[in-house]
C-alpha positions in Angstrom: 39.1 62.1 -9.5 40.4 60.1 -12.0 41.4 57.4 -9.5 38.2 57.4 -7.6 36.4 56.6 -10.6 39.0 53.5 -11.9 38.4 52.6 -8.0 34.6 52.6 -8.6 34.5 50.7 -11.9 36.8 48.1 -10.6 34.5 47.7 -7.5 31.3 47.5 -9.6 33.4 44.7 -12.1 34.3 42.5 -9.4 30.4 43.1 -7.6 29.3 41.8 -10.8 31.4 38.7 -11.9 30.7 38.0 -8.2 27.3 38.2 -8.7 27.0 36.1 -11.7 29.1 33.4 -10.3 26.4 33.4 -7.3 23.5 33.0 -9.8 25.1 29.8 -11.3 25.5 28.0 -8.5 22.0 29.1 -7.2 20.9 27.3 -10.7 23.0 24.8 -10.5 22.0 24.0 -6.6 18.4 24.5 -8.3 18.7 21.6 -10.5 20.3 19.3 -7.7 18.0 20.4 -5.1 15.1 20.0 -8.0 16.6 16.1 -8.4 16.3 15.3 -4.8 12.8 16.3 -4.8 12.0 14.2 -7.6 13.7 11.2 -6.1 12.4 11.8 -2.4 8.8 11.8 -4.1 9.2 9.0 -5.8 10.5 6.7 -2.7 7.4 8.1 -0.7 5.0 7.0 -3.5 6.8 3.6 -3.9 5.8 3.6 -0.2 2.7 4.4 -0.2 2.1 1.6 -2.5 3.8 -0.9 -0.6 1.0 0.0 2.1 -1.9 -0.2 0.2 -0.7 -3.6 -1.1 -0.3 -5.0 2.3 -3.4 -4.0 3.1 -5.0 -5.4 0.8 -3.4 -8.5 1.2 -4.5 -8.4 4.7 -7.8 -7.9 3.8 -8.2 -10.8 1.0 -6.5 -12.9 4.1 -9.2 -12.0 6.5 -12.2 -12.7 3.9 -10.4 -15.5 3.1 -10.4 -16.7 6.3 -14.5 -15.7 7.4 -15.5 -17.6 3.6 -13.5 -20.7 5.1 -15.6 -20.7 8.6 -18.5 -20.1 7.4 -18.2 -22.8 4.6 -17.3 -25.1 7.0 -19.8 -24.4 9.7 -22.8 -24.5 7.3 -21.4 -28.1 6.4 -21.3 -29.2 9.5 -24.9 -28.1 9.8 -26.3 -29.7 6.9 -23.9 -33.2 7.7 -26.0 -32.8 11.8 -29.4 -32.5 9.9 -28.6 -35.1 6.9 -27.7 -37.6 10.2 -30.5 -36.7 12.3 -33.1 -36.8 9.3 -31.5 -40.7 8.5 -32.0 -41.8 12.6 -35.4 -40.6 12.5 -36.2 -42.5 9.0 -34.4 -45.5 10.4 -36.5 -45.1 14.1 -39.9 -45.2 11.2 -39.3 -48.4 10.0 -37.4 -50.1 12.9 -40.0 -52.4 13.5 -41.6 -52.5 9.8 -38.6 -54.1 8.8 -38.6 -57.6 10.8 -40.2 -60.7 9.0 -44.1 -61.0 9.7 -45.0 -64.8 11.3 
């Protein structure tokens, strides 16, 4: 009996350093695994910045570009008038402008 009972305590000793060395690593792997996270998360915000700045530089491009086109289409409209408006002035006084006999 005596022997059954050393038997049993020495099993339930080496169950429980086993057990406690388990829970540190869990911890330990806890921490690391805890890191990782922290680290992935990080990269996939620095992404998802990176994104939003291209677009946005992509979008100041495009404005960029329709401001440009318009600007240079309404000159071109105002030049077209501005040079039609002087022909017909100078058509007026074509003839007013000769020397009277």
């Amino acid at each position: 009996m005596k022997k059954i009972a050393v038997t049993l305590a020495a099993a339930a000793l080496s169950l429980g350093l086993t057990v406690g060395v388990c829970a540190q690593e869990t911890a330990g792997q806890d921490m690391k695994d805890a890191g990782h996270e922290t680290k992935s998360g990080a990269k996939e915000v620095g992404h998802g910045t990176t994104t939003a700045a291209k677009g946005v530089a992509h979008g100041t491009a495009t404005g960029a570009k329709k401001v440009g086109s318009t600007t240079k289409n309404t000159t071109k409209k105002v030049v077209h008038k501005g040079a039609q408006k002087t022909d017909e002035g100078a058509t007026k006084v074509e003839g007013k402008t000769e020397p009277q006999l």
